[in-house]
N, C-alpha and C positions, 0 to 999 in steps of 0.2 A: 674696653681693653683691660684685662689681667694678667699678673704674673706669677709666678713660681706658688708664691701662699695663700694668695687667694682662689689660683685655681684648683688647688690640691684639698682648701677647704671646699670648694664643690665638688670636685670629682675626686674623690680621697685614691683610685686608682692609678690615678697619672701618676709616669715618671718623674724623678727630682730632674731628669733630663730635659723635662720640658718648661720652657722659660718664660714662657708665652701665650695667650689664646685671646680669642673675640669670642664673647658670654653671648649670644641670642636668645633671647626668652620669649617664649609663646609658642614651641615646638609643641609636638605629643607625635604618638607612635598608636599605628594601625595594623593591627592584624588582618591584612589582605584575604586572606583563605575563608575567613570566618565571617567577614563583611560580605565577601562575593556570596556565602550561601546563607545568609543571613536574609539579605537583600531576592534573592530567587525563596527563597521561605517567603518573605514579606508580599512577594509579587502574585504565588500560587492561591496564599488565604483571599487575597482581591480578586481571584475569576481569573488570573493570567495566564494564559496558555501557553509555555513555551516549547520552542521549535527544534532541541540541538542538534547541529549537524543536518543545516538546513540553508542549501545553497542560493544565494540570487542570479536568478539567470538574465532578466532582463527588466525592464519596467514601462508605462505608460501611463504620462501626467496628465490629468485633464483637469477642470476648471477647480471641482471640489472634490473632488479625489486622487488617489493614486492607486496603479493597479501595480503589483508587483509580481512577476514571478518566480517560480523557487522551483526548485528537484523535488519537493513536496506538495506542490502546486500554485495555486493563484490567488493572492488576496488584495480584497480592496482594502482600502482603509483613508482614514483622512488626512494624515502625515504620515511619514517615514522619518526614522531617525536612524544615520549610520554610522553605527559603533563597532563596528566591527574587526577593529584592532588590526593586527600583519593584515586583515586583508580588506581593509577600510577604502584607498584606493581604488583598490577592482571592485569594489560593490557601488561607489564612486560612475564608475564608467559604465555600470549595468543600470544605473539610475541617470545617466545622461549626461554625467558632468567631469569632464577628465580633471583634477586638482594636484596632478602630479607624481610621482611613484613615491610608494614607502621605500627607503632603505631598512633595512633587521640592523638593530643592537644587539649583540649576546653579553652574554654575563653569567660570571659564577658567586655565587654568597656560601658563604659558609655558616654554619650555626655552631656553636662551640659554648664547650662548660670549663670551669677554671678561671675566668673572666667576667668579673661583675661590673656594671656602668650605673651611673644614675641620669646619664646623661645621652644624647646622640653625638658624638663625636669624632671628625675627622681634622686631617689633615689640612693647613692651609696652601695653600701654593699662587704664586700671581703667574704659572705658565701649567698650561694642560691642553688636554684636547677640550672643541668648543663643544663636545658631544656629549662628554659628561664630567661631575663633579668628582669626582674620581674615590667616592664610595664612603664607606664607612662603618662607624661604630653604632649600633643602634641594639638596644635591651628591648628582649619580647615581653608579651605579656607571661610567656609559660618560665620565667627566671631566666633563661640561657641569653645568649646574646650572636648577633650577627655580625660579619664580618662582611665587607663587598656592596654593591657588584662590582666585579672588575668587569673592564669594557673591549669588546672590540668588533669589527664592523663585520656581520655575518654573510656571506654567500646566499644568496636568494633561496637556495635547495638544501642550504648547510644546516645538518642536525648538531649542534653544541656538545662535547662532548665534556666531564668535568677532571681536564688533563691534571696529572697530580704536579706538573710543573707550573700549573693557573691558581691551584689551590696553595703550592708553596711562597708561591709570589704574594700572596693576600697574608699571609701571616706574616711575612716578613716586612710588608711594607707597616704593618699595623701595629706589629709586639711590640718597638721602639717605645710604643707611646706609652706604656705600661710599667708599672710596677709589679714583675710576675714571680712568684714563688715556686711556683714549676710551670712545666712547659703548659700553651692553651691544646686542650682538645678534642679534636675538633670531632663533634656529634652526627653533621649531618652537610650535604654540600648540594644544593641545588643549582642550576643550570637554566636559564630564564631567555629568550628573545624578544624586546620590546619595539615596537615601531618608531623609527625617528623619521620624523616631520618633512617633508621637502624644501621648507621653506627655514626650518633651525627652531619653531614655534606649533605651539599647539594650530589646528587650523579650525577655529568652529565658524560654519558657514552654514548661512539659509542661502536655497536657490529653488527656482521653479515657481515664483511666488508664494517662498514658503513655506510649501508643502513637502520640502526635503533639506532636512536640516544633518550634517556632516561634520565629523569628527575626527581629525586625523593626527597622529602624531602623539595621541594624549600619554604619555611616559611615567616614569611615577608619582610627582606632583597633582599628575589628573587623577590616580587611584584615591591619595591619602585625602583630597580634594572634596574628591563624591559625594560623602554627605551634606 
């Protein structure tokens, strides 16, 4: 627990407004975009073939294998593993095993310049919704900084759009905490839908004797996670 001087000696940005924080140490920050093709790099030098845009239609498990089908065709293999994100669920039910329906999270982030952090920080609150943390401050690795996500529970068919009354909300909840010398602004505003869990938790599950291993819900703790 810190106050007013000791937090300002860490985060020299903060407000004199702000009177208060809880220091956590052992965070770090992941550039998503770069890991995911980092990772499909890493995967292609080893022989790995992949599929995109390559549907599961249905499956049949047998002793020591699995046969899977796709809108691509048929393959055998000795496990499946399904990660399949929004639509983990239905691939779920094409491999035999219903584990519940996703609901869609949406969310807006902002990226912005004018805004320096050394730190990941947000807000504390002991009331919110139990769906998410309700976003934050987080410094990239390219110098800018992010603002969000903001949350809210998406329509099955709902395309996110980044309303400029979503995006005004996110700065307004956030500039408070700031020491600003002109207004932040904002570079860039991305639009995100993440799968939330059925059950309020990640669900990682073996079934079939194994040979179908299941992942649902994995939100963004399971991305920074990964490695």
């Amino acid at each position: 627990l810190l106050f007013r001087k000791s937090l300002r000696a860490l985060e020299p940005a903060l407000s004199t407004d702000v009177v208060a924080g809880i220091a956590v140490y052992g965070y770090g920050i992941v550039d998503g975009q770069a890991l995911v093709y980092r990772l499909v790099s890493a995967l292609s030098e080893r022989g790995v073939v992949l599929k995109p845009s390559c549907g599961v239609t249905g499956s049949r498990v047998c002793e020591q294998s699995v046969s899977v089908s796709t809108n691509c065709g048929t393959y055998a293999c000795s496990f499946v593993v399904n990660a399949a994100g929004l639509s983990a669920d239905k691939v779920a039910k094409c491999l035999g095993d219903d584990l519940g329906r996703l609901s869609r999270g949406a969310g807006v982030t902002l990226e912005v310049e004018g805004l320096s952090t050394k730190c990941i920080i947000t807000r504390f609150s002991l009331r919110g919704s139990s769906r998410t943390k309700g976003g934050g401050i987080i410094p990239t690795l390219q110098g800018t900084v992010l603002i969000g996500p903001s949350f809210w529970e998406a329509a099955e068919n709902e395309t996110p759009r980044p309303e400029d009354s979503k995006v005004q909300e996110l700065v307004d909840r956030f500039s408070p905490l700031f020491f600003l010398t002109a207004p932040i602004s904002v570079k860039g505003v991305k639009v995100g839908v993440r799968p939330l869990s059925p059950t309020g938790d990640f669900v990682v599950m073996a079934t079939k004797r194994g040979r179908v291993v299941h992942l649902l819900g994995m939100e963004s703790p399971g991305l920074t996670a990964a490695p």
